[in-house]
Structure formats: structure tokens, C-alpha cells
C-alpha positions in Angstrom: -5.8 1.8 -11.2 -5.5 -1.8 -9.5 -8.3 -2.1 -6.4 -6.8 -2.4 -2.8 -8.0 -5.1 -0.8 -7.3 -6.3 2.7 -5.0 -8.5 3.0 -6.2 -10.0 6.1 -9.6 -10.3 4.8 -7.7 -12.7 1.9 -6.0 -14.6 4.5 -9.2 -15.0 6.2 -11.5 -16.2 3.1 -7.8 -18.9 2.1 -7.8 -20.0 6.0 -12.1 -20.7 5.8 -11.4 -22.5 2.8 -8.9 -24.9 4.1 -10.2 -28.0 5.1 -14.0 -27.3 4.2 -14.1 -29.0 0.5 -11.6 -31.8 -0.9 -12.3 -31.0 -4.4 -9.3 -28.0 -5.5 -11.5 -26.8 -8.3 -14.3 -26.0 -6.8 -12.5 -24.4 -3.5 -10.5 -22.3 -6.2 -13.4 -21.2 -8.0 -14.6 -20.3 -4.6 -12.3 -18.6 -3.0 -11.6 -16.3 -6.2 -15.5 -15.3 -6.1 -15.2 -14.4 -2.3 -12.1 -12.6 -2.8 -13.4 -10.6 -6.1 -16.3 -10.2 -3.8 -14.2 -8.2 -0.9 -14.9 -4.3 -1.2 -12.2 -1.9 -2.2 -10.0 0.0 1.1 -9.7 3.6 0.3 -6.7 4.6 0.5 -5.9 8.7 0.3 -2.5 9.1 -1.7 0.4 10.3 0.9 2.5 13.1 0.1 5.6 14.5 1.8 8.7 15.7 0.7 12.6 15.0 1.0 14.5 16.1 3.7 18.4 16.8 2.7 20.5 14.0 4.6 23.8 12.6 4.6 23.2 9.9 2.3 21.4 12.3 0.0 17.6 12.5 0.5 15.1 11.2 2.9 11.7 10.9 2.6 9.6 12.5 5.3 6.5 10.0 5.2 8.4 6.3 5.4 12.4 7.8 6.5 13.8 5.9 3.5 17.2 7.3 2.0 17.3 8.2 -1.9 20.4 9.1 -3.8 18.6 11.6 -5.7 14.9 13.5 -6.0 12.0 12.4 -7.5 9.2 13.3 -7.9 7.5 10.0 -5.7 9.6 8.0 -3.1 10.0 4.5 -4.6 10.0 3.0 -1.0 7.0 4.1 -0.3 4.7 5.9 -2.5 4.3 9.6 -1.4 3.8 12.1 -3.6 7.1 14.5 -3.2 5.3 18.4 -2.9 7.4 21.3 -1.4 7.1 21.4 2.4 4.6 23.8 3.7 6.2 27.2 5.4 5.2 27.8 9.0 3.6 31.2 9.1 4.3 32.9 12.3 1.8 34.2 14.0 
């Protein structure tokens, strides 16, 4: 599995390096230790499920419209698991 990393943080170590060296090398070289540097975001994986709509399926998490099931939504990621039953109390 790939690391996450912030992108801002990225944007932030490219916009320090801007104007701070002229030679490209060396900023590269830089700039790729300070990013390879950043620690990884957690992310927890995201699950919801589809929700039967007139286009066919929509995810619950990011409201995208599928054609068809599967078993992750391609727009967004999220693990499709049945929805959870209310229990009445």
C-alpha cells in the first residue's frame, strides 16, 4: 500500500524551495528528501453502501451515481457493506 501524505505540506516544502537555491539539482534533491521526509496521514478506510436511485446506484459516503454494484465505489473509495438495521427500541 502507497503512503498518504499531505498535500499541502508538499505545496508547502515546493513553495520554500522556490527562490532559495539557483542550482535545479540540488533544490530537487532537496525537496525529494523533505518530502520523503513528511510522515504518513492515517487515513481509516470508509465504508457505506448503495442506495437504489434512479440512475441505478448511489453511494451513501460521496452521493456518486453507479450503473451497477460493486463491491467499492470507484468515485470514492468506500468499502460497499450492507446497511446496518435500526433496532427499535
Amino acid at each position: 500500500m502507497s503512503d498518504l501524505i499531505s498535500r499541502q505540506a508538499v505545496l508547502d516544502i515546493v513553495d520554500s524551495y522556490s527562490e532559495s537555491r539557483s542550482n535545479v539539482e540540488d533544490v530537487t534533491q532537496d525537496m525529494i528528501s523533505d518530502i520523503l521526509a513528511l510522515p504518513p496521514v492515517k487515513q481509516e478506510p470508509k465504508t457505506g453502501h448503495w442506495i437504489d436511485s434512479s440512475n441505478g446506484w448511489m453511494c451513501s459516503e460521496c452521493k456518486w451515481d453507479n450503473t451497477f454494484d460493486t463491491n467499492y465505489c470507484p468515485n470514492c473509495g468506500a468499502k460497499m457493506v450492507e446497511p446496518q438495521e435500526r433496532s427499535e427500541g
